[in-house]
C-alpha positions in Angstrom: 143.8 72.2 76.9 141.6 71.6 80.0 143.6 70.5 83.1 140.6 69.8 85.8 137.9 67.3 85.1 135.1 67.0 87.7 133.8 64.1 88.8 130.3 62.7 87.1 127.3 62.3 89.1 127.3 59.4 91.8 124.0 58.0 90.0 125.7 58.2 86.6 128.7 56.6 87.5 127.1 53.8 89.7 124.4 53.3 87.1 125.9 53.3 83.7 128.9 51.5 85.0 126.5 48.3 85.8 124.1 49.2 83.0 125.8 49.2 79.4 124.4 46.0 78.2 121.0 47.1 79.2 121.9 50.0 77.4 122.6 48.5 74.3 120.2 46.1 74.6 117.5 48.3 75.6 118.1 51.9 74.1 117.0 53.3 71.0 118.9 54.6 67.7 118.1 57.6 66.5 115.5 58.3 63.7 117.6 59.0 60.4 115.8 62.1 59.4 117.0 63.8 63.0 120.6 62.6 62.2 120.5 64.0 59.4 119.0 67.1 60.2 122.0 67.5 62.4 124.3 67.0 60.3 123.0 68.9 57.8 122.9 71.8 60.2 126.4 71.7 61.8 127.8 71.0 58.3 129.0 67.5 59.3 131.1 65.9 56.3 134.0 64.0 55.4 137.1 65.1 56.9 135.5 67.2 59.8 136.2 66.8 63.1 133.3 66.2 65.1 133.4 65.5 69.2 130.6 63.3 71.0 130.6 63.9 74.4 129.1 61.2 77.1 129.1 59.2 73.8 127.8 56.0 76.1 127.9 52.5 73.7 128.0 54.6 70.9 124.4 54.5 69.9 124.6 58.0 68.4 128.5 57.6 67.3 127.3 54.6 64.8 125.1 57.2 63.0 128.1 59.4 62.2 130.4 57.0 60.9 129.0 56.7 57.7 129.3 60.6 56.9 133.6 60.0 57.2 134.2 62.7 59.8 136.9 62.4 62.4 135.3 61.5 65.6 136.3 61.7 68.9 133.8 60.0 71.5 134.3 61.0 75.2 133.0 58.9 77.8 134.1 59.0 81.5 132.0 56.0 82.6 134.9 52.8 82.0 131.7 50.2 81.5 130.3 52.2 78.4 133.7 53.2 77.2 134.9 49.9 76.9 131.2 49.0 75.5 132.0 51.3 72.5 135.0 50.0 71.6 134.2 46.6 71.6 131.3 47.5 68.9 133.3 50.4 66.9 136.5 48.9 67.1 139.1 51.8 65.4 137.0 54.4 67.0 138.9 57.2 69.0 137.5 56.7 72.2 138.8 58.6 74.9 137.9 59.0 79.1 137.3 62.4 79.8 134.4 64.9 80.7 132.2 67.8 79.1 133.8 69.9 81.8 137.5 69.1 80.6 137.5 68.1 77.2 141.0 66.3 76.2 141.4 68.8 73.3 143.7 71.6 72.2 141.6 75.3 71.5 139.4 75.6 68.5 140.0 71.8 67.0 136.7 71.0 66.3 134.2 71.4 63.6 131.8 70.3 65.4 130.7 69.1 68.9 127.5 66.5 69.7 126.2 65.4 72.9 122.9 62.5 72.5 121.0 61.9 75.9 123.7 63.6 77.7 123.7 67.3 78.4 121.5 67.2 81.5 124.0 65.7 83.2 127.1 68.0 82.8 127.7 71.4 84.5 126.2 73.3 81.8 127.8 76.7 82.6 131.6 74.8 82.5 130.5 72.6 79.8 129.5 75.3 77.6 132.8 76.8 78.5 134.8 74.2 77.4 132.8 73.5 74.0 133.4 76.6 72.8 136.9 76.3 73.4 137.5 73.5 71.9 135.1 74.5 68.6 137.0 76.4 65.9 134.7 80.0 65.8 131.2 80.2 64.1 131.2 76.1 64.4 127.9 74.6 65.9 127.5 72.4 69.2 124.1 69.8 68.1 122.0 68.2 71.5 120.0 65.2 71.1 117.6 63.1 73.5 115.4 60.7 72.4 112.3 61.2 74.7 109.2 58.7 76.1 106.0 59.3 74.2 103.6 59.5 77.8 100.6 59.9 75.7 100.4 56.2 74.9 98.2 54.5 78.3 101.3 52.0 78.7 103.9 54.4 78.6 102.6 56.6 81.0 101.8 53.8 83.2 105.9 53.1 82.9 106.4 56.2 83.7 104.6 55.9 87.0 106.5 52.6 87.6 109.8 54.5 87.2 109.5 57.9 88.3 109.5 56.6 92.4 113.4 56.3 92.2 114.5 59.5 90.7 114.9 61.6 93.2 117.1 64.7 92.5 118.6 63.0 89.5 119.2 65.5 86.3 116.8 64.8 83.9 116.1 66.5 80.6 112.6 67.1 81.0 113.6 69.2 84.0 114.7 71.9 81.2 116.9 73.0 83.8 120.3 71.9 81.9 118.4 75.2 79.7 119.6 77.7 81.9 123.0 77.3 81.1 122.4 78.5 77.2 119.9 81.4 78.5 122.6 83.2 80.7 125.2 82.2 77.9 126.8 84.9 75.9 129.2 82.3 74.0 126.7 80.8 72.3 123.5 81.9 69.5 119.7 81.1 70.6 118.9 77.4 70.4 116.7 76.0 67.3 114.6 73.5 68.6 113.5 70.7 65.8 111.2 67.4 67.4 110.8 64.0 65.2 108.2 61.5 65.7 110.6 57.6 66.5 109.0 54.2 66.9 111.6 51.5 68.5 110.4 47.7 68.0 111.5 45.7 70.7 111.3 42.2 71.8 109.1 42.1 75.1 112.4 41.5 77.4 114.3 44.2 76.2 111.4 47.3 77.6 113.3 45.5 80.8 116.6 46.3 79.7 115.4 50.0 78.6 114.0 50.3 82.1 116.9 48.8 84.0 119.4 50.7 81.9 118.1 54.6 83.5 120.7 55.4 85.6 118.6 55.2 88.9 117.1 52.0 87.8 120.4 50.7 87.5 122.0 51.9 91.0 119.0 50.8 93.0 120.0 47.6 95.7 119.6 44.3 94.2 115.8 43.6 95.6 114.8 47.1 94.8 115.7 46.8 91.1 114.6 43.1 90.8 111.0 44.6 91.6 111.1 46.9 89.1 111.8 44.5 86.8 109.2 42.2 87.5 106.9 45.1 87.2 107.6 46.6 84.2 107.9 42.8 83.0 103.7 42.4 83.5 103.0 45.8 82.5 104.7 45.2 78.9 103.0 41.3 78.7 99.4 42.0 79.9 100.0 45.1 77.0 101.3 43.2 74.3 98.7 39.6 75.4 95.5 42.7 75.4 97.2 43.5 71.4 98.2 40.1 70.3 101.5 41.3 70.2 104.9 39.1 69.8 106.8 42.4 70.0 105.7 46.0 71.3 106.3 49.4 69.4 107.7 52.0 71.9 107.6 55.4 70.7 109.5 58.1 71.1 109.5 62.0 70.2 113.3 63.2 69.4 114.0 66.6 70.2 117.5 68.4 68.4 118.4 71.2 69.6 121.9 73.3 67.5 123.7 76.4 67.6 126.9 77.9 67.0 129.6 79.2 68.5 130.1 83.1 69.3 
């Protein structure tokens, strides 16, 4: 088992531990035909033993339970952790990191990561996955991405992308690197699904406020964000004759399996 854990990024911790309301609030599921691609894939069943890592409020976890695995959810942020098990009460939800995963060798059928990878040291992450994954077993990514080619949506990405700064993100691709200088794991298989999240008008607020640099920003700072994001969605949904707006995702899935 892992003894070191590194810390998580400043942003991530600041931001996730103020924003896991607005992340449950605000954040999509996950479209069942790419849940169920991944399962299928990483031969997910009842009785396996699958890990989540930065499993957040459990958005992703909730779509596993049905299949009757064992799950483990890891999440070193204490405001999402105890999010998750308020709202999968039973769950085994543990603090720890993708860098120093509180598991003996080869214990896992399967590992999991959802709107997460970016943000771990992918060469020691990658490390410690496929220790803890029993041989030939398959590590599954997911990340639920912005649809810009919608006017709006790009128009809340230019609201948003100000405050990012040097913040991982996945459409860097850099968090990539780590599995193309990799020798522990097989190629990536990429799979993208179309997703369409109906949300009350308030809660494209929460979905904003909940990004991790949205979150940490000073008081004011994120207060103005708000209140801009706030007009964008109403003057949109007023223009449609909309009591609700449709925000749309693609979902990208990425598996392979352990060396």
């Amino acid at each position: 088992m892992s003894e070191s854990r590194r810390p998580i990024h400043e942003q991530a911790s600041i931001g996730f531990e103020r924003a896991a309301d607005a992340y449950e609030r605000g954040r999509p599921e996950y479209p069942a035909a790419a849940v169920e691609h991944l399962i299928k894939t990483l031969n997910i069943a009842c009785g396996t033993r699958i890990v989540e890592l930065g499993a957040g409020t459990g958005k992703f976890t909730r779509r596993l339970v049905p299949t009757g695995a064992e799950i483990l959810a890891v999440e070193p942020v204490d405001a999402m952790r105890r999010k998750l098990s308020d709202l999968l009460p039973g769950l085994n939800v543990v603090d720890g990191t993708a860098e120093a995963i509180p598991l003996p060798d080869a214990s896992a059928d399967a590992v999991v990561v959802a709107q997460a990878f970016h943000w771990f040291d992918g060469e020691k992450a990658l490390a410690e996955i496929h220790r803890v994954l029993k041989p030939g077993r398959g590590l599954g990514l997911i990340w639920n991405v912005r649809d810009d080619s919608l006017a709006w949506i790009s128009e809340l990405t230019r609201i948003i992308e100000p405050y990012e700064g040097d913040v991982p993100r996945y459409k860097s691709l850099a968090w990539m690197s780590a599995f193309q200088s990799s020798r522990l794991f097989s190629p990536l298989v990429e799979a993208e699904f179309p997703h369409v999240q109906t949300l009350p008008l308030d809660a494209v607020e929460d979905r904003v406020t909940s990004i991790s640099f949205i979150a940490a920003l000073p008081d004011a700072k994120r207060e103005a964000v708000r209140q801009e994001v706030r007009e964008l969605v109403r003057t949109e949904a007023k223009n449609r004759g909309l009591a609700e707006i449709d925000f749309p995702y693609r979902t990208h899935v990425y598996t392979c399996r352990r060396l």
